[in-house]
C-alpha positions in Angstrom: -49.7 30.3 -8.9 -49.3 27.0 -7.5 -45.8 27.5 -6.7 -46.7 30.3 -5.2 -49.0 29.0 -2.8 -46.6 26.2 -1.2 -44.2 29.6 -1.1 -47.0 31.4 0.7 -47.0 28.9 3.8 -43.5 28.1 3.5 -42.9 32.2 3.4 -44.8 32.4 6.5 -42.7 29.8 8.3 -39.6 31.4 7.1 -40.4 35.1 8.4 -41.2 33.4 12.0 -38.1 31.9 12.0 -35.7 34.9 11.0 -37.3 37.0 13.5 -36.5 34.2 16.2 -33.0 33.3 15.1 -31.5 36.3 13.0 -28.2 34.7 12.2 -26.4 33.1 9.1 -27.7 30.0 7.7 -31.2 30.2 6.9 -33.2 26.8 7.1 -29.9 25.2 8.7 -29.5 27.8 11.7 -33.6 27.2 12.0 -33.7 23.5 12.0 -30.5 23.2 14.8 -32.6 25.3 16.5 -35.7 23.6 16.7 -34.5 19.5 15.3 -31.3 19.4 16.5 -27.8 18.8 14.8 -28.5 15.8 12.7 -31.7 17.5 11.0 -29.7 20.5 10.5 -26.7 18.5 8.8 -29.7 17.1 6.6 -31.1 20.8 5.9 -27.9 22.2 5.3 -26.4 19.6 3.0 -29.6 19.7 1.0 -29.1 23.7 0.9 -25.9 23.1 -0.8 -27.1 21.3 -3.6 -30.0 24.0 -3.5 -28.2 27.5 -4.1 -25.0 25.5 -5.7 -27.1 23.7 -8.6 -29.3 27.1 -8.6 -26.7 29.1 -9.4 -25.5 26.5 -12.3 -28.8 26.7 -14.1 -29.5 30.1 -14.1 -25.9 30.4 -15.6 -26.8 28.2 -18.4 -29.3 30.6 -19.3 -27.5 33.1 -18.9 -25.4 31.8 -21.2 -28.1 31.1 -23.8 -29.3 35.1 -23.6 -25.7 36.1 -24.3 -26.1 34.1 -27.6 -29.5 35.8 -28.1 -28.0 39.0 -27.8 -24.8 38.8 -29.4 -26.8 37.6 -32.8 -28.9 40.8 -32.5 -25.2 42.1 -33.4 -24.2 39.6 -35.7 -22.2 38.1 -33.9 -22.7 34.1 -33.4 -21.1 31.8 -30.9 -20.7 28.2 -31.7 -22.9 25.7 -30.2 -19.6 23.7 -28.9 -19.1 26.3 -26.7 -22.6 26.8 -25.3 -23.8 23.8 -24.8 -22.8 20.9 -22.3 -21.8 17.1 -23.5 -25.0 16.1 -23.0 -26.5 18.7 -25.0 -24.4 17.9 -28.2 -21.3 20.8 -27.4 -18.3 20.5 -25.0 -18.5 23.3 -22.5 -20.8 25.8 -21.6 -18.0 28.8 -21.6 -20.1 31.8 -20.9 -21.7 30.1 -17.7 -18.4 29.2 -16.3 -17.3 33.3 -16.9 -20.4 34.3 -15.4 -20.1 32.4 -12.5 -16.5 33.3 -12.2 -17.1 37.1 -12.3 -19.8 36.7 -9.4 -17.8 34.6 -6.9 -14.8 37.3 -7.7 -17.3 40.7 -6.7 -19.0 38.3 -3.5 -15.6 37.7 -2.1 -14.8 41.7 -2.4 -17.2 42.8 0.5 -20.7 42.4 1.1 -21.1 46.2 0.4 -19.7 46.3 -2.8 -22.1 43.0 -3.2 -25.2 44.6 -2.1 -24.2 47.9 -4.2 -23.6 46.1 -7.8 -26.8 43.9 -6.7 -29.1 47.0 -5.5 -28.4 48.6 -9.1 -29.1 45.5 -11.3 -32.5 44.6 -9.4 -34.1 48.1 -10.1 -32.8 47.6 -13.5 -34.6 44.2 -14.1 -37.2 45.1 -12.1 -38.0 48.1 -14.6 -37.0 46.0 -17.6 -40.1 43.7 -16.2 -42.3 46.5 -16.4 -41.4 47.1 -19.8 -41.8 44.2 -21.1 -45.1 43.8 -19.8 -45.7 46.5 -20.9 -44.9 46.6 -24.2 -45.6 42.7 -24.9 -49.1 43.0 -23.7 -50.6 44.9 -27.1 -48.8 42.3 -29.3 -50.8 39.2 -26.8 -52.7 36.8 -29.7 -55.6 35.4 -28.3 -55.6 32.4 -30.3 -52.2 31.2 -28.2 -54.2 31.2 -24.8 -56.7 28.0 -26.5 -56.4 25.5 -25.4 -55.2 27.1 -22.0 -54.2 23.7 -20.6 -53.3 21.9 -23.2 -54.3 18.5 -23.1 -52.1 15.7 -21.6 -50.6 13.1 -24.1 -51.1 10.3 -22.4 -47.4 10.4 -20.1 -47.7 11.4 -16.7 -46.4 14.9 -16.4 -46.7 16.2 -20.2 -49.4 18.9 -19.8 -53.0 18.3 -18.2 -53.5 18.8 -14.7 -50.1 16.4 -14.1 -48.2 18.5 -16.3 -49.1 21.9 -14.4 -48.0 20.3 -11.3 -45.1 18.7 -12.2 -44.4 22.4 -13.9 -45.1 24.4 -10.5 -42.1 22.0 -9.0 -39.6 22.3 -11.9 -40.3 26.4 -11.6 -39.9 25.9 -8.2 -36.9 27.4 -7.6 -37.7 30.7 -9.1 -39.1 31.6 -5.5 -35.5 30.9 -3.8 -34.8 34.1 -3.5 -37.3 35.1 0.0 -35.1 31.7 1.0 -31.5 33.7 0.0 -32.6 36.7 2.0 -33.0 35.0 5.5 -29.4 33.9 4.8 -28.5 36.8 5.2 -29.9 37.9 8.5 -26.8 38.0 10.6 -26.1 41.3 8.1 -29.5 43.0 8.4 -29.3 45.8 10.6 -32.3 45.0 12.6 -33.2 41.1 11.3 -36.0 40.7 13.8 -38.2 43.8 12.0 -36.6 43.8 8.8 -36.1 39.6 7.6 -40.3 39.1 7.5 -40.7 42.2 5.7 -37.9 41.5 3.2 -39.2 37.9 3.4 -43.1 38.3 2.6 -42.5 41.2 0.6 -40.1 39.9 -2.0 -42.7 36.8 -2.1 -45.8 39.3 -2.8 -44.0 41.7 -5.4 -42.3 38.2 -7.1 -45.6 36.3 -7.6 -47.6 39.7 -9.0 -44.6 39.9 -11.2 -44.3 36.4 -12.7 -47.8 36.3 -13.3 -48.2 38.7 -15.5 -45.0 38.2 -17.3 -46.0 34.9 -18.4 -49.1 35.7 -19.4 -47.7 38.1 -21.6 -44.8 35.9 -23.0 -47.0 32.8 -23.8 -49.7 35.7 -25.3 -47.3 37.0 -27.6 -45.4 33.1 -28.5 -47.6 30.0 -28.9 -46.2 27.7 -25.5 -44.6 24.9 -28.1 -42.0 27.7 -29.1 -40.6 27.4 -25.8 -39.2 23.7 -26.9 -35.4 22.4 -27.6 -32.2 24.4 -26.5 -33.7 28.2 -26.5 -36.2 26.8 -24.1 -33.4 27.9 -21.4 -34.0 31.2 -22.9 -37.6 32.0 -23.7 -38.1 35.4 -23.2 -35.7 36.1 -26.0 -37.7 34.1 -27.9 -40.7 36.3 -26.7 -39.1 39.4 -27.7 -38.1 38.4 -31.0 -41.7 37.7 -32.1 -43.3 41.2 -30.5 -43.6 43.2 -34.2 -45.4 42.9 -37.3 -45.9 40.0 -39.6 -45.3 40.3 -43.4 -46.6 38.4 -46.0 -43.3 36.1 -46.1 -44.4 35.1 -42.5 -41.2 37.3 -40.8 -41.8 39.3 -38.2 -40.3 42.5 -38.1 -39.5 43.8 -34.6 -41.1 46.7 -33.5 -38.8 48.3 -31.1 -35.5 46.2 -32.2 -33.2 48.5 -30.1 -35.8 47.6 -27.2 -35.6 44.0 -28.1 -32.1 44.2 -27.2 -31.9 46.2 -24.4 -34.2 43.6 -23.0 -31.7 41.2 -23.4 -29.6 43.5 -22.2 -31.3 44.0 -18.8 -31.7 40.4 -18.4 -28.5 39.6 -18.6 -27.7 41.6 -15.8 -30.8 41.0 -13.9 -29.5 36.8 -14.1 -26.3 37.8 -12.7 -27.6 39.5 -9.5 -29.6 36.1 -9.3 -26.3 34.4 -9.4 -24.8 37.0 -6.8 -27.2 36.1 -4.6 -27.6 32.2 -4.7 -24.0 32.4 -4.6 -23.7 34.1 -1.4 -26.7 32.4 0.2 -24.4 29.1 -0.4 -21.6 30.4 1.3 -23.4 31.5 4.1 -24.7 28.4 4.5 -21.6 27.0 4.6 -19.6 29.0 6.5 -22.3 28.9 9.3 -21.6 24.7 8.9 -17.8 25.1 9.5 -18.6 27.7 12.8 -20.4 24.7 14.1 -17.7 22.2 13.3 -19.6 20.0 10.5 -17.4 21.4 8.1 -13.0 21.9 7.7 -12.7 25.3 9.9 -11.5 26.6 6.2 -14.4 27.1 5.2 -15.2 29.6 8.1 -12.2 31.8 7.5 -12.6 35.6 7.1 -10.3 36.8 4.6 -8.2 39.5 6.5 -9.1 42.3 3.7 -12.3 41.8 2.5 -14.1 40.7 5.8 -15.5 37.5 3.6 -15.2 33.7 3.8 -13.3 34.0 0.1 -11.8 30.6 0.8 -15.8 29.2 0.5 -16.5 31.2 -2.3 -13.8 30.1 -4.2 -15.0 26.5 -3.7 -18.0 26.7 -4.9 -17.0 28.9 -8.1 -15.1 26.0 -8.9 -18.0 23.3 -8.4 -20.8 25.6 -9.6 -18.5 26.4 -12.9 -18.4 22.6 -13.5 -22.1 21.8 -12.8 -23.0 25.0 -15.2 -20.2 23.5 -18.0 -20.9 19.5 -18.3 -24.9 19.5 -16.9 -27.5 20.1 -18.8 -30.1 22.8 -18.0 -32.9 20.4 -17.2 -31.2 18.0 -15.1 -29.9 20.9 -12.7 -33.2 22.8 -12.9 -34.9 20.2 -11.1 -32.0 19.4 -9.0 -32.7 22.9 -7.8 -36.2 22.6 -7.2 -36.1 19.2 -5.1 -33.9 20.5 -3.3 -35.7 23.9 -2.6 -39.1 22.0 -1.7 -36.8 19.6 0.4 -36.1 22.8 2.4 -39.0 24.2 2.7 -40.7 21.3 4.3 -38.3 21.0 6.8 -38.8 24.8 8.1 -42.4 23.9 7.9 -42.0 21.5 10.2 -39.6 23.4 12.3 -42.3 25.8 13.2 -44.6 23.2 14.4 -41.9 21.4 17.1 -40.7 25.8 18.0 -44.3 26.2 19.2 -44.0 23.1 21.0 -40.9 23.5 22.9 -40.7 27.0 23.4 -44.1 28.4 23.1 -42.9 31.6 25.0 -39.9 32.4 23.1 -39.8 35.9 22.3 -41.1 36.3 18.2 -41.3 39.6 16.2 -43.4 37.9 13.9 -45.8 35.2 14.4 -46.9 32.3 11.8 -50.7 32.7 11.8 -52.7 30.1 12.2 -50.9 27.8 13.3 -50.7 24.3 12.8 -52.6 24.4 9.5 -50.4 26.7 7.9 -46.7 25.0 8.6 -49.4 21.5 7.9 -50.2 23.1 4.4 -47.1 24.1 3.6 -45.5 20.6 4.2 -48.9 18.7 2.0 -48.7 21.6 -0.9 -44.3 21.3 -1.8 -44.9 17.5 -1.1 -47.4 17.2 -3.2 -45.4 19.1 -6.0 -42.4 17.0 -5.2 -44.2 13.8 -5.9 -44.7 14.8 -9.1 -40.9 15.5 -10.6 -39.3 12.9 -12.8 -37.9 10.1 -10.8 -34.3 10.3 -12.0 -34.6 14.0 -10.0 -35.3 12.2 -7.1 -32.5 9.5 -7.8 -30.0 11.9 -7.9 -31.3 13.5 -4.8 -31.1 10.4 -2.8 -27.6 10.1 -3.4 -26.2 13.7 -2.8 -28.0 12.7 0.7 -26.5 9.1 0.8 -22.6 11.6 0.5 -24.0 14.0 2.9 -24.4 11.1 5.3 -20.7 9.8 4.4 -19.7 13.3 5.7 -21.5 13.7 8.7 -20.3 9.9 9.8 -16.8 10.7 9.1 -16.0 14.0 9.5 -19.4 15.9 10.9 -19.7 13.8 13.9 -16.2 13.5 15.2 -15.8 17.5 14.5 -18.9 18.5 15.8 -18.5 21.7 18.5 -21.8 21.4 20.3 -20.9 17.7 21.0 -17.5 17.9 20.9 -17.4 14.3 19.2 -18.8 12.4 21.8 -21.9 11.2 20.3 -23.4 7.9 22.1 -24.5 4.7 20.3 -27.9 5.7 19.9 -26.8 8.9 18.1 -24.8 6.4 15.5 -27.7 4.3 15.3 -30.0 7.6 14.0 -27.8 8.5 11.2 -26.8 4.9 10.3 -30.7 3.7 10.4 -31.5 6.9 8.3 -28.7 5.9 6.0 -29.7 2.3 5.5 -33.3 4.3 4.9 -32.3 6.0 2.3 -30.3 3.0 0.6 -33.6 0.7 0.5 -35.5 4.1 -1.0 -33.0 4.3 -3.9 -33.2 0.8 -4.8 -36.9 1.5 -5.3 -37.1 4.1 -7.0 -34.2 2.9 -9.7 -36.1 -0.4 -10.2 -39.2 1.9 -10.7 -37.7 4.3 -12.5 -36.2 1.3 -14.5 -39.3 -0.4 -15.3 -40.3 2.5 -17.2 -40.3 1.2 -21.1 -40.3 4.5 -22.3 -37.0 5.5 -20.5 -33.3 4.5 -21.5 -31.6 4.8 -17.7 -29.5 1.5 -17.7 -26.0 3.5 -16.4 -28.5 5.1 -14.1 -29.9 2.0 -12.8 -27.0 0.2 -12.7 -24.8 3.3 -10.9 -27.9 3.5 -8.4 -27.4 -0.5 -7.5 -24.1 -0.2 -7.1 -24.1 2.9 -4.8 -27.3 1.3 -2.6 -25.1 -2.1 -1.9 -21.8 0.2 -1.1 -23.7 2.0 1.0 -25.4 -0.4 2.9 -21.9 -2.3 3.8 -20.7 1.0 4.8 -24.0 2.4 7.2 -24.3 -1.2 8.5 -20.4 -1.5 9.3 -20.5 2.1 11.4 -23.8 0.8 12.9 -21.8 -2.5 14.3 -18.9 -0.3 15.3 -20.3 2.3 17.2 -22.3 -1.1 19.2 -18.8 -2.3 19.7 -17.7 1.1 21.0 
């Protein structure tokens, strides 16, 4: 519910937006609207990390519910092979093949996309229902006490801290109102249909997840959910929904329903892969039209109709993020980077109404500014409360974003056509050194943590800041020169 509320303002923002500028991109087509290209480089290099890291963890549980399902048959896949190095295997297989088999349908056609999607959303949607359904007469009261559990002394394990910190890890479950405005330039008519899809998806998402969650912490006390089936919990859920004998096993009640559960959600995951998958390479291709990115990357294949070439890429980088990264580390990847997002289209709306307070809008954000100003204090608020290694590694996929904009972005760039003064340098090399000095604080907080063991993260993030700096403070004294 939390999450849902900084989705709500965010949602809000977003639907104003699409109806304005119904073109490719999402958040990155908004904010060059509105911020200009710099922001928009920022907003669409975080969006990379969003959908590409998205798509990585929901393949890893993916991969776990494959286990799940293939032992309901007796058949068991070793750990080595299911787990990343991290997690004590060597490569997550069946994420990488998942991931594979999406990119391959995305870069056949968007129809063929949208046709294999359409079908495995109605059936997840109705596996849902089911499981609702069906898990709510096997709820036992005693798991809902204590109902926030207390907090154990660590900021962030349960207790109000926990919840929060909780609402931002989950985050990303709400991406998905975020993938459809990506898709806008496809709509048949974006400026009526993107803040329905938009605010509907939202409303019929958070009713859902509600109620589902109720149910699956009902039916399995919430410390079930711990260690490597975590990724996987409703299968954990589904397993205990039966009778209990006096040996303390649970025989299912509906075992061929257990697994067609399973089942379902296996496919229902892949659509969620489809989409993230496509929202990135919209994203992306809309960066190359604009000359931040290699023109490659904008190419239509001459078949298909689809930037294959962009889908390819990130099948490859998404397949090695969902093989060697653990589930937790990529999970809140995901969700920084999501919040990240959704701040800056808060704030997007606010500087729109300012400059062009007659532009023509389908939809209009209601009351305006405190909803894009609640928006922007609710997924800040959340974001303040993920681990601080999250917002390490965030930093520096920012720090390379900035290496790419410096020397690549801005000498490509169509709307400038590389002629960027020295104040423009100054901006993005001042930013840069920003972000430098905000790394080297958080590492030597982060650091002085006795309870954490981060010394090649400290030491990696020292050595980064200093490269960094000598790099931002040499293009800084260059463009002067120039």
């Amino acid at each position: 519910m939390v999450a849902a509320l900084g989705c709500i303002f965010a949602g809000l923002c977003y639907a104003e937006f699409s109806s304005m500028i119904p073109v490719a991109g999402s958040a990155y087509t908004y904010s060059f609207a509105t911020m200009g290209e710099f922001v928009a480089w920022i907003i669409g290099w975080d969006l990379v990390l969003e959908y590409a890291v998205g798509a990585a963890t929901v393949s890893i549980s993916w991969s776990r519910y494959l286990g799940k399902f293939l032992h309901g048959y007796g058949i068991d896949l070793p750990d080595n092979f299911m787990l990343s190095p991290f997690e004590g295997g060597i490569i997550n297989v069946p994420a990488v093949l998942i991931v594979m088999i999406m990119s391959l349908i995305l870069i056949r056609r968007t129809r063929e996309s949208a046709f294999v999607n359409g079908i495995i959303v109605l059936l997840k949607v109705s596996v849902v229902l089911v499981f609702i359904a069906v898990g709510w007469q096997y709820i036992k009261p005693e798991n809902y006490h204590p109902y926030i559990p207390d907090n154990t002394g660590e900021f962030g394990a349960f207790g109000f801290s926990g919840i929060i910190r909780a609402a931002a890890i989950v985050f990303f479950a709400y991406i998905g109102f975020d993938a459809v405005s990506t898709a806008a330039q496809e709509a048949k008519n974006p400026k009526r249909d993107m803040p329905i899809g938009i605010l509907l998806s939202l409303g019929i998402c958070t009713v859902l997840y509600i109620l589902f969650a109720h149910v699956m912490t009902g039916v399995v006390n919430y410390q079930a959910f711990a260690g490597k089936d975590g990724i996987a919990p409703v299968a954990i859920a589904v397993e205990a929904m039966g009778t209990t004998g006096a040996d303390g096993m649970i025989t299912p009640a509906y075992p061929w329903l257990n697994n067609a559960i399973l089942l379902a959600i296996l496919g229902g995951y892949a659509s969620v892969i489809l989409v993230m998958l496509m929202g990135q390479s919209r994203v992306f291709f809309s960066m190359s039209k604009d000359g931040l990115m290699p023109k490659v990357f904008s190419e239509v294949h001459s078949k298909f109709r689809t930037p294959a070439k962009n889908n390819l890429l990130f099948m490859v980088l998404v397949s090695a993020f969902a093989a060697f990264v653990p589930a937790r580390v990529v999970g809140e990847m995901t969700s920084i980077g999501t919040l990240f997002a959704f701040i800056l289209v808060c704030i997007g709306v606010l500087i729109m109404r300012k400059k062009m307070p007659e532009a023509p809008r389908a939809f209009r954000t209601p009351l305006v500014p405190i909803v894009p100003i609640l928006g922007v204090g609710v997924c800040l608020f959340m974001m303040v409360f993920l681990p601080l290694d999250t917002w390490i590694r965030l930093i520096v996929w920012m720090m390379i974003g900035f290496d790419f904009y410096l020397f690549y972005g801005m000498k490509n760039s169509i709307l400038n056509k590389g002629n960027f003064n020295f104040d423009s340098y100054k901006v993005v090399a001042g930013s840069g050194l920003g972000m430098v000095l905000a790394l080297v604080v958080v590492a030597f907080v982060h650091h002085s943590d006795p309870a954490v063991d981060d010394h090649f993260l400290y030491y990696f993030s020292l050595i980064f800041a200093a490269l960094h700096a000598f790099v931002y403070a040499f293009s800084f004294k260059k463009a002067k020169q120039a």
